[in-house]
C-alpha positions in Angstrom: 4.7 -16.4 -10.8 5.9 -19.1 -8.8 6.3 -16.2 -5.4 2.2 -15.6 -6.4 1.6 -19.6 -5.9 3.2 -19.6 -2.6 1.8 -16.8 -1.2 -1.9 -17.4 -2.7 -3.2 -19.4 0.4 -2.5 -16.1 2.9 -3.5 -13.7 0.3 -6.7 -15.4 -0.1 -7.5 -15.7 3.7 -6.6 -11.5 4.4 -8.2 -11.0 1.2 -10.9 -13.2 2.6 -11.2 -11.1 5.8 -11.5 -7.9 4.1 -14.6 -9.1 2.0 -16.3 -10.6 4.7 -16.0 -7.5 6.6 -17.3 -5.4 4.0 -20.2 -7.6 3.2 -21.1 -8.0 6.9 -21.3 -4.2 6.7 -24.2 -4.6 4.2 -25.7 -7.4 5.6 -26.2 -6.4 9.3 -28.1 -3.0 8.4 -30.2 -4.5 5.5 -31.1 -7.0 8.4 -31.3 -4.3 10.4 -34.1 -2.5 8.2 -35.7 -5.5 7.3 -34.7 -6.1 4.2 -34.8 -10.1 2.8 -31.4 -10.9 2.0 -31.3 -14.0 -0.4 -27.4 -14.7 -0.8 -24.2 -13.7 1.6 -21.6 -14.6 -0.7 -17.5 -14.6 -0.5 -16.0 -14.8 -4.2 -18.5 -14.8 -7.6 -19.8 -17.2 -9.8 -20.4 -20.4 -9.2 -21.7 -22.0 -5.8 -19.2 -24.1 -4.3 -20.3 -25.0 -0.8 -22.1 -23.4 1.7 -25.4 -23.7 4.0 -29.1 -22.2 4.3 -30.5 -20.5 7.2 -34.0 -18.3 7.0 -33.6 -16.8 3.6 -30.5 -16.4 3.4 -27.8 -18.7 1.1 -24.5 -18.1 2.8 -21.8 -19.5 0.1 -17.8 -19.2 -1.3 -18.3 -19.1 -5.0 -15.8 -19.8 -6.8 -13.9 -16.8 -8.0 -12.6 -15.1 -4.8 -11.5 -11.9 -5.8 -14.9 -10.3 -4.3 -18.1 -10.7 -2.7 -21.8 -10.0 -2.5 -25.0 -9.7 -0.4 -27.8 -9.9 -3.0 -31.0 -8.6 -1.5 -34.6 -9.0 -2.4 -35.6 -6.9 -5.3 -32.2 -5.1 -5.8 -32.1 -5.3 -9.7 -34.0 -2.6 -11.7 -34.2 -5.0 -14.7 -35.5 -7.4 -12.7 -39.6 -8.0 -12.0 -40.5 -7.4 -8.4 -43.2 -8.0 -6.8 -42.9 -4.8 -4.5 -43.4 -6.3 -1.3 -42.3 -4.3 2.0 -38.8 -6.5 2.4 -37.7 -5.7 -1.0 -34.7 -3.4 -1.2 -36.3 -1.1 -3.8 -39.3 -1.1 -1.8 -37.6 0.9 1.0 -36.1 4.6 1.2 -33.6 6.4 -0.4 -32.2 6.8 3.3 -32.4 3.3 4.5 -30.8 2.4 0.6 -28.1 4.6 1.6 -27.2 3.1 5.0 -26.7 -0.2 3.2 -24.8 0.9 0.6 -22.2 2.8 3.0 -22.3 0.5 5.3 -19.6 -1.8 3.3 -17.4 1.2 3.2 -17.7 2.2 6.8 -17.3 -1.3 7.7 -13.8 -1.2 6.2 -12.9 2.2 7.3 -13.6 1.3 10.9 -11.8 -2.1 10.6 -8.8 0.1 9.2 -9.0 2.1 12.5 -9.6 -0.8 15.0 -6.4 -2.7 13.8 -3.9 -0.1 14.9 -5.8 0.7 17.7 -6.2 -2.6 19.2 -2.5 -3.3 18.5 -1.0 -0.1 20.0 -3.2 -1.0 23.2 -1.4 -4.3 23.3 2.0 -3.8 21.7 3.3 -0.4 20.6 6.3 0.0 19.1 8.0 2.6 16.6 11.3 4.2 16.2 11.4 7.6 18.1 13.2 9.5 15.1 9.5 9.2 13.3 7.7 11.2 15.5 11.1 14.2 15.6 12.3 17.1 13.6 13.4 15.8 10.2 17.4 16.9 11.0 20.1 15.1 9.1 22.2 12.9 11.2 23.9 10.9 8.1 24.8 11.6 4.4 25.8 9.1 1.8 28.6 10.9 0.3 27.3 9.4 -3.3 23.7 10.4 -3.0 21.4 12.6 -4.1 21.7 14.9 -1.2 25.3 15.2 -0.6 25.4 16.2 -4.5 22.9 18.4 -3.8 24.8 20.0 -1.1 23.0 18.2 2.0 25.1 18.2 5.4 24.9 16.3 8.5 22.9 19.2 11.4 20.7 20.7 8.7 16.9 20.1 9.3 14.6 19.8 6.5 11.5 22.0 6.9 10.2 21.5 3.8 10.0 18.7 0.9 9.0 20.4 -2.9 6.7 23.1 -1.2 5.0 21.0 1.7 6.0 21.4 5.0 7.5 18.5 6.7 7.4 18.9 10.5 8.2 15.5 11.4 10.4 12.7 9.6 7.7 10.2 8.7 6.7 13.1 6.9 9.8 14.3 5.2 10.4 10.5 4.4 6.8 9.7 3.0 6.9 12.6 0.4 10.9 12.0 -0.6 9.9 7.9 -0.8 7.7 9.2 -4.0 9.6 10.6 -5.2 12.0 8.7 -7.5 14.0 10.4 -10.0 12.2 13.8 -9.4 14.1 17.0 -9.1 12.5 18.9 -5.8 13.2 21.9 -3.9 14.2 20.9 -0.6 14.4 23.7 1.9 16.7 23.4 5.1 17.3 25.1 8.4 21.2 25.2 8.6 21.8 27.2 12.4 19.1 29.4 11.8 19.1 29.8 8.1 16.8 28.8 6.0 17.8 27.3 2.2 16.2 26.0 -0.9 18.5 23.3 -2.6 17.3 21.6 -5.6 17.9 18.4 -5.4 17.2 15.3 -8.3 16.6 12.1 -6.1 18.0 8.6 -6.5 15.5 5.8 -7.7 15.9 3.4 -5.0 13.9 -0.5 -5.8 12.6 -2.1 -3.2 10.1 -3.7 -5.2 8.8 -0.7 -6.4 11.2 2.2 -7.4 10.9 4.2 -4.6 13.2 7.9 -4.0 16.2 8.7 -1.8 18.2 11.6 -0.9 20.3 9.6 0.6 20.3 11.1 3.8 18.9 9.6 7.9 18.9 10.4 10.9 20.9 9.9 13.9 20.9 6.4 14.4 24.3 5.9 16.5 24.4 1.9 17.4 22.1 0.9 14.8 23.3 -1.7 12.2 21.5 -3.2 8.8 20.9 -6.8 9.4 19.2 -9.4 6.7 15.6 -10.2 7.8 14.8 -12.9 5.6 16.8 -14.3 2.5 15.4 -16.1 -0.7 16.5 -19.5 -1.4 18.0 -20.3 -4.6 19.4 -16.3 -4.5 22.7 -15.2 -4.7 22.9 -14.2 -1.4 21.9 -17.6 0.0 24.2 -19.5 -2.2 26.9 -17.3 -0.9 26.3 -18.3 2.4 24.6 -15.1 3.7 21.8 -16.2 6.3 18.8 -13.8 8.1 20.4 -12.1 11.1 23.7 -11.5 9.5 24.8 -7.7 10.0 25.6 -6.5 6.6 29.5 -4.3 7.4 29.8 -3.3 3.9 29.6 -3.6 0.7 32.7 -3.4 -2.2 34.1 -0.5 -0.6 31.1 1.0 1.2 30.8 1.4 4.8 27.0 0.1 5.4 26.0 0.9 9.1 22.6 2.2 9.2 21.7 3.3 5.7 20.1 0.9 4.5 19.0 2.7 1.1 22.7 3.2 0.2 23.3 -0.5 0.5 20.7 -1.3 -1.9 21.0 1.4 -4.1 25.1 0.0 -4.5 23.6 -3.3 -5.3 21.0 -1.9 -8.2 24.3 -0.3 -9.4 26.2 -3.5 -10.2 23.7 -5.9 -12.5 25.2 -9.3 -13.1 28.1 -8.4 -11.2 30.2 -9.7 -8.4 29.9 -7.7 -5.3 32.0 -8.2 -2.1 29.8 -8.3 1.0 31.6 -8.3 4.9 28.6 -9.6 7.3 29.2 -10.3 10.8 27.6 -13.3 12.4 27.7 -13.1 16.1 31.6 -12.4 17.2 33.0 -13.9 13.8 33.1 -12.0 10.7 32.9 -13.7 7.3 33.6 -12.1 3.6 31.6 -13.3 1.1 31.1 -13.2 -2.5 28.3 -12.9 -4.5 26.9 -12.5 -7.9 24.2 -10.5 -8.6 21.0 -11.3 -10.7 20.0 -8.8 -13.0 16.5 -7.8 -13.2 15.0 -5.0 -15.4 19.0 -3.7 -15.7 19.4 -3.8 -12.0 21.0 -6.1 -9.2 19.7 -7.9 -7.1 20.8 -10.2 -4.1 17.6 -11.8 -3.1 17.6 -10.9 0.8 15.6 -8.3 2.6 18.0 -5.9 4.6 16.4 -4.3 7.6 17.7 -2.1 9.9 18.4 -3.0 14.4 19.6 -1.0 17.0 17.7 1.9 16.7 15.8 3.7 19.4 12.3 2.0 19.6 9.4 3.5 21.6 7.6 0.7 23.2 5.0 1.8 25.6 1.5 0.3 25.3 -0.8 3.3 24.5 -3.8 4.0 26.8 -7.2 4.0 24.7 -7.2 7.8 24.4 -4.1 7.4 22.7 -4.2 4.8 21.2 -7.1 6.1 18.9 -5.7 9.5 18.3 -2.5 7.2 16.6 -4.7 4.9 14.7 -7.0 7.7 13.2 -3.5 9.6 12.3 -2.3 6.5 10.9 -4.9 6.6 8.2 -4.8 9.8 8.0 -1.1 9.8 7.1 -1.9 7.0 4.6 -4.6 8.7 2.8 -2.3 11.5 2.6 0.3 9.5 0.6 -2.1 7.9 -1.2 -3.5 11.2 -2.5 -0.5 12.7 -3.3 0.6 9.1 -5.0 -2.5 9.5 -7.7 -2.0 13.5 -7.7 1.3 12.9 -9.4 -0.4 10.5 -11.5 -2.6 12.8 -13.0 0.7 16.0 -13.6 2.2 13.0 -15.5 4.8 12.6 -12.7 3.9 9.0 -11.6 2.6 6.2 -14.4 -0.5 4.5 -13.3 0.7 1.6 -13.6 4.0 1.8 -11.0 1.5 2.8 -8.7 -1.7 0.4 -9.2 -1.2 -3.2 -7.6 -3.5 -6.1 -8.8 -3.7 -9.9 -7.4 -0.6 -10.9 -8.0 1.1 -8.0 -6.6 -1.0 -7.4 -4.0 -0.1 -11.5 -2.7 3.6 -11.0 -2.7 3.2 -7.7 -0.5 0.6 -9.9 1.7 3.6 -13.0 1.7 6.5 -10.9 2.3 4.4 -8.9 5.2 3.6 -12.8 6.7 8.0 -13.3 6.5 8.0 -10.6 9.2 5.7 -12.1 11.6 1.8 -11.6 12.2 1.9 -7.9 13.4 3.3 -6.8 9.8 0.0 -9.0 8.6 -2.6 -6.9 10.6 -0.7 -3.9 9.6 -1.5 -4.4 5.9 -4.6 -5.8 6.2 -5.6 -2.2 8.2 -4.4 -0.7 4.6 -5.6 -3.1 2.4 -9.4 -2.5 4.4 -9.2 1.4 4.2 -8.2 1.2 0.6 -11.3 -1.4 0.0 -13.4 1.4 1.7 -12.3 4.4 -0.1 -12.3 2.7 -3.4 -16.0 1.4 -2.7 -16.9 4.8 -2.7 -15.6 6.3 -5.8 -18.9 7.4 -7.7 -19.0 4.8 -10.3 -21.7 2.6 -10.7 -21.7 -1.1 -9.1 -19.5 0.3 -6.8 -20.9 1.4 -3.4 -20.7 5.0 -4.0 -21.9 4.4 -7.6 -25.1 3.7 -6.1 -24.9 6.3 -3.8 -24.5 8.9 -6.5 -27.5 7.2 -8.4 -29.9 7.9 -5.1 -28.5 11.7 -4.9 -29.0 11.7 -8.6 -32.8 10.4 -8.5 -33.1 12.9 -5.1 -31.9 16.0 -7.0 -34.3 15.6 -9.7 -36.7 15.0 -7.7 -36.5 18.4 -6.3 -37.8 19.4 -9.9 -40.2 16.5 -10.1 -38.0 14.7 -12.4 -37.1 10.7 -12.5 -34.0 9.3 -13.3 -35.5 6.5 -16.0 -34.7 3.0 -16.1 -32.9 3.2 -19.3 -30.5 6.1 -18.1 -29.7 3.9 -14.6 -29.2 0.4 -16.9 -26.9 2.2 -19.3 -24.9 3.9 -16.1 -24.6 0.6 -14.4 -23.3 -0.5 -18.4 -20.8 2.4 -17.9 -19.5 1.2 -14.2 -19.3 -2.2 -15.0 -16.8 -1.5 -18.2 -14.5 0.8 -16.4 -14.4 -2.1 -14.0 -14.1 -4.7 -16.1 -11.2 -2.3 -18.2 -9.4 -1.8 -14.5 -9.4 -5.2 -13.8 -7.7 -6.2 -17.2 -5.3 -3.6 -16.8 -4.1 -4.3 -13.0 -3.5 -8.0 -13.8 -1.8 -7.3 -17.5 0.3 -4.7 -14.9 1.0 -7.6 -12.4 2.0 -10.0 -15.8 4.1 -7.5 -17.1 5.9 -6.6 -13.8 7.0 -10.3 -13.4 8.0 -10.2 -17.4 10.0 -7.2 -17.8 10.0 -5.4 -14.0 7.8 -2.5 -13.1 6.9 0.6 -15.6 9.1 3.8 -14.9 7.8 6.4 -12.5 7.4 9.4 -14.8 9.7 12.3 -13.6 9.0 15.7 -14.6 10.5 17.9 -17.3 13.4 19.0 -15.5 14.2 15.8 -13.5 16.8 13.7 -15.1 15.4 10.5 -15.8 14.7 7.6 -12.9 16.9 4.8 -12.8 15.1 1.5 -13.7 13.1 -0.5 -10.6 13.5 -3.9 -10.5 14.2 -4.9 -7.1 18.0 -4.4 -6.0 18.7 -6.2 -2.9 
């Protein structure tokens, strides 16, 4: 927990962000219709500070995972007194705009991030955006047992079509400990290997063939290392080039570093870094976590070909609406394998805790990896808003196509049918919320739940973090 308390103060200020985003999103168009808003509040329960102006109480309560805008006459157990500025008093449609406008607000703060940033600084590695051929095999992976060679291009990853690498490497990273067909282009022929992938932890169990691309020059280097770690205590420091490990030529591959690291729990490993010109051999013993090893240092990889060119706006927006795209994608086919039973819910649900070590180790890396998440952490506010369950954004949403279908028939939707639907919503809520913090307790306990591999998968290594 102690990782939690120091990273709480920027969790809370990009969680912060996020909120007030969303909530301006319902407060600027409820202005906008002329509805009274009484409270503008960041965080629930009690008041703790804030000030008054017109008739609105703008305030940071004190629990801060959330926010509010409570308008005039938005509770339908609540006497009203029906006047025009009420919320109930106007339209379905202008009810609508304020209940999406959260959401949108989110959605297009998820856009605007990596557009703004790409206009000013863009930079990604030009393999991404290239044919997914193999330039390197780690003789001890997945893929090399799988039969895998250096030249072949992979065309497709367990039935989708992968043009690109991002894409072949976003489908094979969930993928951990499932058996996939993976079909190649080797000099003009296409073949279907089945292949069962490593469980790679890097935080979260994550899977690897065990193959990259062409990445001549480039080195694994350690970004940041923990204090108190083995790897610190063995004198390893953030910059080093990591030349191997026991007997394992590192270079680039980054995921068979780690993954010989998991391998050896409580053990001593033998690590060759270089440090500018002089090379040092050190030493270290792993800590064992969840039955893997860890080192405590976050290995990254240099010297790979970077494209770097600012994008004009044109561009720029094309790239920021395929960015969330390309997450949404993930994230869909993340809770698809949740519900075949491939992928537990709770390796791939995140509550406060988790979510403020991801938001700490993205501030490590400097304040672009920062915006970064908080683009994802927005469009997943967003989409989540609008799932159709009542107190959530789209729960109300449904509720006003609800009352619009019946009326088509001259029905009503009662008051006791929308109190005991709200009832509904708030449990499953209340019931998510219990379970995503119990997940984040657990995690820190006894290391992440297994990702679920299916029947003919052998099963997925355990995922504590190995590095």
């Amino acid at each position: 927990m102690s990782s939690f308390v120091q990273y709480l103060p920027i969790f809370l200020l990009v969680l912060g962000a996020m909120i007030f985003i969303h909530e301006a999103g319902h407060f600027l168009v409820a202005k906008w219709l002329g509805i009274r808003v009484e409270v503008f509040s960041l965080g629930f329960g009690k008041r703790i500070l804030g000030f008054k102006r017109g008739d609105t109480d703008y305030r940071i309560s004190l629990l801060p995972l959330g926010g509010y805008v409570k308008m005039a006459g938005d509770n339908i157990a609540e006497d009203r007194a029906g006047a025009p500025d009420e919320f109930l008093s106007h339209s379905k449609w202008h009810r609508f705009l304020v209940a999406i406008a959260g959401p949108v607000a989110n959605i297009l703060t998820a856009i605007a991030i990596p557009f703004i940033a790409s206009m000013l600084s863009y930079s990604a590695p030009a393999f991404l955006n290239k044919p997914a051929v193999v330039g390197l095999v780690d003789p001890k992976a997945a893929g090399a047992k799988a039969g895998i060679q250096p030249g072949d291009r992979i065309v497709k990853f367990d039935g989708i079509v992968v043009p690109m690498w991002r894409d072949f490497a976003s489908r094979e990273m969930l993928s951990p400990g499932h058996t996939v067909i993976v079909t190649i282009d080797r000099g003009g022929q296409t073949l279907d290997i089945t292949a069962t992938l490593d469980s790679i932890n890097r935080g979260e169990a994550i899977g690897s063939l065990g193959v990259q691309p062409d990445m001549a020059g480039a080195v694994v280097i350690a970004k940041a290392v923990s204090a108190g770690m083995p790897a610190e205590i063995a004198g390893m420091k953030p910059g080093d080039t990591i030349v191997s490990v026991d007997d394992f030529q590192v270079g680039p591959d980054v995921y068979g570093l780690i993954k010989r690291i998991n391998e050896k729990p409580g053990q001593e490993v033998a690590l060759v870094v270089k440090r500018g010109d002089e090379t040092l051999n050190l030493t270290a013993r792993t800590v064992e976590e969840g039955g893997v090893g860890r080192l405590g240092f976050a290995p990254d990889i240099t010297g790979v070909e970077m494209i770097t060119t600012p994008l004009g706006p044109k561009d720029a927006m094309v790239y920021a609406i395929d960015q969330n795209m390309h997450f949404l994608k993930i994230t869909g086919a993340a809770i698809g394998q949740i519900f075949s039973g491939q992928r537990s819910a709770s390796s791939a649900l995140a509550g406060p805790i988790g979510i403020a070590e991801i938001v700490g180790q993205a501030a490590q890396q400097g304040v672009g990896p920062v915006f970064d998440l908080m683009g994802l952490l927005s469009l997943n506010l967003g989409i989540f808003n609008l799932l159709p369950i009542p107190v959530l954004d789209g729960g109300l949403i449904f509720m006003l196509f609800l009352e619009w279908l019946l009326g088509l028939f001259g029905l009503q939707l009662s008051l006791n049918a929308k109190e005991k639907m709200i009832n509904v919503g708030l449990v499953l809520i209340v019931l998510l919320m219990g379970f995503v913090f119990y997940n984040d307790i657990r995690k820190k306990i006894v290391g992440p739940a297994p990702v679920e591999a299916p029947p003919a998968a052998s099963q997925p290594a355990n995922q504590n973090s190995g590095r």
